[in-house]
TORGUNU-334620 format. One record per residue (C-alpha): residue in three letters; z, y negated, x. Coordinates in steps of 0.02 Angstrom, whole numbers, padded with zeros to 5 digits, always signed. Layout:
REM TORGUNU-334620
alaZYX;...
//
This chain:
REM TORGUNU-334620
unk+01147+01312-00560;unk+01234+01344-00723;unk+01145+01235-00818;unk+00997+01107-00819;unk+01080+00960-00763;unk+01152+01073-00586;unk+00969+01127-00579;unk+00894+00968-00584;unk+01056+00927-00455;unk+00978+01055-00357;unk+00811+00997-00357;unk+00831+00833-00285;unk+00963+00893-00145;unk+00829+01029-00094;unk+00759+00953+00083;unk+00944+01011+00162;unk+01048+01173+00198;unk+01230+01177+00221;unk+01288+01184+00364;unk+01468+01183+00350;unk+01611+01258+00284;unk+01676+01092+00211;unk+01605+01133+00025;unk+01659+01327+00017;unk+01837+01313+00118;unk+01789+01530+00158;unk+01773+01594+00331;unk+01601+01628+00367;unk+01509+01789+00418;unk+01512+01753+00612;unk+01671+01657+00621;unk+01765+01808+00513;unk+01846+01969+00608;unk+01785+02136+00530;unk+01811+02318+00558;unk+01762+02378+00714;unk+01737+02230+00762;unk+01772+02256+00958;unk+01602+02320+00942;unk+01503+02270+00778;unk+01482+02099+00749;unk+01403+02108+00577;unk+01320+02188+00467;unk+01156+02153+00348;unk+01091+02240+00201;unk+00914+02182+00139;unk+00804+02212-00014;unk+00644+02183-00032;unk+00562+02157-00197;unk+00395+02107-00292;unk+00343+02062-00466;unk+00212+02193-00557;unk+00125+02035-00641;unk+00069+01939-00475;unk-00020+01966-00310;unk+00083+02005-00145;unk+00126+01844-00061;unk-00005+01847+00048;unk-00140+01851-00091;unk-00088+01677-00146;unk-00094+01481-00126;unk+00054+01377-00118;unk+00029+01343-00293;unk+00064+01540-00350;unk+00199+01553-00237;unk+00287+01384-00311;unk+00292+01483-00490;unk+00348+01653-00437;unk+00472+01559-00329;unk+00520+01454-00506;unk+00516+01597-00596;unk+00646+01680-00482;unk+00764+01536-00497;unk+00764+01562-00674;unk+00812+01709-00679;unk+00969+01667-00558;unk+00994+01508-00640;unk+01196+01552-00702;unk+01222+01620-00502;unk+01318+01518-00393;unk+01160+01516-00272;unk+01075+01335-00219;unk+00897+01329-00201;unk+00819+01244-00038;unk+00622+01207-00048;unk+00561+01257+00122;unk+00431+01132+00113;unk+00550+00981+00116;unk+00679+01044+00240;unk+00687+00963+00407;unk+00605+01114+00532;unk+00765+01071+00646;unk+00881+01141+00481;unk+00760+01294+00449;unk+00785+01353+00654;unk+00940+01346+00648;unk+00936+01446+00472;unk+00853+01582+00579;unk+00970+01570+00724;unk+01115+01611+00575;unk+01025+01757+00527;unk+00987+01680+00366;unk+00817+01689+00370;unk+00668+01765+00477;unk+00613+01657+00625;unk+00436+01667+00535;unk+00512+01608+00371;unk+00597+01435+00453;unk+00395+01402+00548;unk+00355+01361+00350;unk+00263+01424+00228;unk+00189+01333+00096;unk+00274+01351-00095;unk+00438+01452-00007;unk+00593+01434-00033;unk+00769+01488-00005;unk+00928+01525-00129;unk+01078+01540-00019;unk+01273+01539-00065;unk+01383+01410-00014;unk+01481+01545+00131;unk+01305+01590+00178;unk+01339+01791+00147;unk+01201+01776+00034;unk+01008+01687+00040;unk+00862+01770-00042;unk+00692+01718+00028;unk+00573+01692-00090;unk+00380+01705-00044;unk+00415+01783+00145;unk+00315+01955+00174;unk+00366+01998+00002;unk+00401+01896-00174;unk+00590+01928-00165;unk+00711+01955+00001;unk+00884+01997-00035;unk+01006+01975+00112;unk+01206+01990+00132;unk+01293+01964+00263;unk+01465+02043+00321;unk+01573+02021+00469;unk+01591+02175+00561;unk+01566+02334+00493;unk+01547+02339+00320;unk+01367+02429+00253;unk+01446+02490+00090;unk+01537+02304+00026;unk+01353+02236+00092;unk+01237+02350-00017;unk+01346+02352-00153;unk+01336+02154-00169;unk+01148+02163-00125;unk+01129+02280-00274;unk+01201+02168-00377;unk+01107+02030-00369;unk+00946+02144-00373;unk+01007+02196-00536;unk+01018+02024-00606;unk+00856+01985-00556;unk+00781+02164-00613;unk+00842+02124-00795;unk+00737+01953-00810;unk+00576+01996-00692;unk+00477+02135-00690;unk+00481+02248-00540;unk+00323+02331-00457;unk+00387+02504-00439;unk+00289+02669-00430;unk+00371+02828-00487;unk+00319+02922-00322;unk+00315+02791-00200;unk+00457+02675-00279;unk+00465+02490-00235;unk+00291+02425-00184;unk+00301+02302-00034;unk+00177+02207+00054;unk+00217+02331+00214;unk+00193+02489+00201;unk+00337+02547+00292;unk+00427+02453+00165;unk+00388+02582+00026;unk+00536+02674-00045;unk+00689+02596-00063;unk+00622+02453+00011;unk+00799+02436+00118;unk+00866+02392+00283;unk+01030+02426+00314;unk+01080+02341+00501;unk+01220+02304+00634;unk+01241+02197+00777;unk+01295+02282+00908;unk+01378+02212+01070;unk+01361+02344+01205;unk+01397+02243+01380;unk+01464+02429+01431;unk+01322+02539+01409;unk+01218+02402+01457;unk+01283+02371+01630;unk+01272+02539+01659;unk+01094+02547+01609;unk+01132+02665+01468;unk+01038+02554+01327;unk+00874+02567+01343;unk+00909+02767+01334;unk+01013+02769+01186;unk+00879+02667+01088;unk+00748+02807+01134;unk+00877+02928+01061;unk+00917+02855+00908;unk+00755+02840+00860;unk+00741+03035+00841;unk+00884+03005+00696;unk+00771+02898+00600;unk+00843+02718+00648;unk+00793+02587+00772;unk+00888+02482+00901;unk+00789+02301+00947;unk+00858+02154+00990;unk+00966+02026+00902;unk+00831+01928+00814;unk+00713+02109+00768;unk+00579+02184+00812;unk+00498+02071+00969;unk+00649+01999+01020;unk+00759+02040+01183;unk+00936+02100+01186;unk+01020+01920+01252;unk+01194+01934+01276;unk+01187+02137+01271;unk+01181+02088+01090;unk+01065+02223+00985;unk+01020+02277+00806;unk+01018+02427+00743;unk+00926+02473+00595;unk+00874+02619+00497;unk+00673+02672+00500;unk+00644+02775+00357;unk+00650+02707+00166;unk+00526+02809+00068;unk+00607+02982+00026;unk+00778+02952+00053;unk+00889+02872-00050;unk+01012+02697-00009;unk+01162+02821+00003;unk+01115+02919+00141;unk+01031+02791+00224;unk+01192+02702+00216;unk+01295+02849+00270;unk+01198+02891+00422;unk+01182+02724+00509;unk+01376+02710+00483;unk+01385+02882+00560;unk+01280+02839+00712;unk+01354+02665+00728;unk+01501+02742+00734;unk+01457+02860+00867;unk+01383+02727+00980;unk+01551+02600+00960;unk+01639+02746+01035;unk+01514+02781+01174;unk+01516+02571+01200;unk+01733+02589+01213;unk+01725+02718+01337;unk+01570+02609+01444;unk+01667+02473+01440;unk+01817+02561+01499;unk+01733+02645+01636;unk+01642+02460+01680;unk+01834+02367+01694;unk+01879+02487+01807;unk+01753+02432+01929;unk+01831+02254+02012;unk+01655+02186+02020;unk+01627+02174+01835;unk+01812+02116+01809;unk+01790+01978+01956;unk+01636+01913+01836;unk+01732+01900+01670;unk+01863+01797+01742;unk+01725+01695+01841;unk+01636+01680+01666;unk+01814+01634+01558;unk+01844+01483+01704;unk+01672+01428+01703;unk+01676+01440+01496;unk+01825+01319+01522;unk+01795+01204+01620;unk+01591+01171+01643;unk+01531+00969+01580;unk+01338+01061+01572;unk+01274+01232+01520;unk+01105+01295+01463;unk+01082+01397+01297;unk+01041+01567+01419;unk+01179+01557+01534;unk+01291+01513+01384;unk+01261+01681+01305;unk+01270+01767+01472;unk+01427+01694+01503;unk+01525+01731+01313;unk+01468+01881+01308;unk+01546+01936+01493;unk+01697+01866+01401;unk+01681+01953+01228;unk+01683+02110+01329;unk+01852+02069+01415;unk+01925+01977+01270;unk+01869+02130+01159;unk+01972+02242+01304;unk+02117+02154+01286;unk+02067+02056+01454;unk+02067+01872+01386;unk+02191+01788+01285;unk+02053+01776+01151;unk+02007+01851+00994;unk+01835+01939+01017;unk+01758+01857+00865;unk+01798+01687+00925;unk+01662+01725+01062;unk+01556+01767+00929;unk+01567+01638+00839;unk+01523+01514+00999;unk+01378+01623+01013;unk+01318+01566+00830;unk+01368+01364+00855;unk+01293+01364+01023;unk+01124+01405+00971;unk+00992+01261+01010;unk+00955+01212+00832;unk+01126+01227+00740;unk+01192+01138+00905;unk+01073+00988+00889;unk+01114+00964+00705;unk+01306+00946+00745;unk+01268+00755+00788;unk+01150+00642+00698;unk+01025+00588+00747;unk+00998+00789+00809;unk+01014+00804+00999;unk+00890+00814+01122;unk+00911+00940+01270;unk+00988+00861+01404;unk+01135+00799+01286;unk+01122+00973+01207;unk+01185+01045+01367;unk+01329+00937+01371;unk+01380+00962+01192;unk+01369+01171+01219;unk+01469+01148+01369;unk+01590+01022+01280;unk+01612+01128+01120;unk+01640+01291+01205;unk+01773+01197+01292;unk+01867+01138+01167;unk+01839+01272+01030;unk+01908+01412+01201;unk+02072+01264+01223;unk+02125+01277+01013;unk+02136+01460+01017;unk+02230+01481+01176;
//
């Protein structure tokens, strides 16, 4: 949007996301391999912001939200970022927005006067009018919490020199949540741990962690279950400790439980069970004409284990990235009209098929 003519370009393009790499020619987030990534898929840093001069986003009509959101693509209006009104994009698009990680699942139901400024690779989209006036989100592939905040930051700046910022002295950034209050930052990975989760050591290193000030939930937040031994880890505490160490201690701990996963996993492939079902999962991953979006997940993430293990002639983050394209919404929208669920089934089955086949 560098000038009015690409805004106005913007404005009547606004009822449809990309959903491609066609535009951008970049590897995106979950189809890119990252550091450590045997274990850590991604990694997202988010901001949350508000403007001193209007009432938290749940104090106002679709009307107020429409101007702060206009007000906020003014201020970004020489960024490289393309604006998407909520309100006109299919629902379909907005799920499968959400099943990207682009935006919260409550953010793609709708709400009136939102909307969205997300870059072309998708590493960036900054909700506008969610829980709070202003959302900041980047994306990474693997681990990568510094890179993430620092381009997080840097967008925050641009938008801190053109709107005004409610911030308190003593309590810093004021949020809608309370828990928000602070630096108003949370710094997460996803985590694949099929090792400590087959040996039912999860659910006890989440109780742990939470003495160290972070949280472990499941791939989609707080609410959601860990599908595909897939989990998030995020830190807790934002009021009284700065970004730094907040950054420094989830990379500690994450890198404290990616060891713990290598040595599970180890331990798991030497039990011929587990082995006998990640070669059961790579032949049925190859060869099935049907498969449901559960057993899917079930299924590439048995084989992200061994491919991650040096099992399977397959890079780990090509498993990741079926577990991305294979979600219900982003599958449906790879066909027009969008699929319905019996000929979803087939497509999952048929793209895991022949995305496996061109990188073997």
């Amino acid at each position: 949007m560098t000038n009015e003519n690409n805004a106005n370009k913007n404005n009547e393009n606004t009822g449809h996301a990309n959903k491609d790499n066609k535009n951008t020619g970049h590897t995106k987030w979950f189809a890119a391999k990252g550091d450590q990534s045997d274990v850590v898929l991604s990694t997202r840093v988010r901001l949350a912001r508000n403007l001193a001069d209007a009432p938290f986003p749940s104090r106002l009509d679709a009307q107020g939200k429409q101007r702060v959101t206009q007000r906020v693509r003014d201020a970004v209006q020489n960024s490289e970022l393309n604006y998407i009104d909520m309100a006109r994009l299919p629902r379909l698009e907005a799920f499968s927005l959400a099943e990207r990680r682009l935006i919260s699942p409550e953010f793609a139901a709708g709400i009136p006067g939102s909307g969205l400024l997300l870059s072309g690779d998708e590493d960036v989209s900054v909700m506008l009018c969610e829980e709070d006036h202003i959302r900041i989100q980047v994306l990474r592939a693997g681990l990568a919490l510094r890179p993430a905040y620092d381009a997080a930051d840097q967008i925050d700046d641009a938008l801190g020199r053109g709107l005004p910022y409610a911030f308190d002295e003593n309590l810093g950034y004021l949020t809608q949540c309370p828990t928000n209050l602070g630096t108003a930052m949370r710094a997460s990975v996803m985590l694949h741990l099929p090792g400590l989760s087959s040996l039912g050591r999860a659910a006890r290193l989440s109780e742990s962690i939470a003495k160290l000030g972070l949280t472990m939930r499941g791939a989609f937040g707080e609410g959601s279950e860990a599908e595909g031994a897939l989990y998030q880890l995020s830190n807790q505490v934002t009021l009284g400790l700065e970004e730094s160490a907040a950054l420094e201690n989830l990379q500690a701990i994450t890198m404290q439980i990616a060891e713990q996963e290598r040595r599970a996993a180890a331990e798991c492939l030497r039990q011929p069970q587990l082995e006998d079902q990640i070669w059961r999962a790579w032949g049925i991953l190859q060869n099935a004409r049907r498969m449901e979006s559960r057993e899917a997940i079930h299924l590439l993430s048995l084989a992200r284990m061994g491919a991650a293990r040096g099992l399977l002639p397959l890079p780990a983050e090509t498993l990741s990235h079926l577990m991305t394209l294979t979600q219900p919404a982003t599958l449906s929208l790879t066909e027009a009209p969008p699929l319905d669920a019996e000929k979803r089934d087939a497509k999952r089955a048929e793209l895991i098929r022949n995305h496996i086949l061109s990188k073997v």
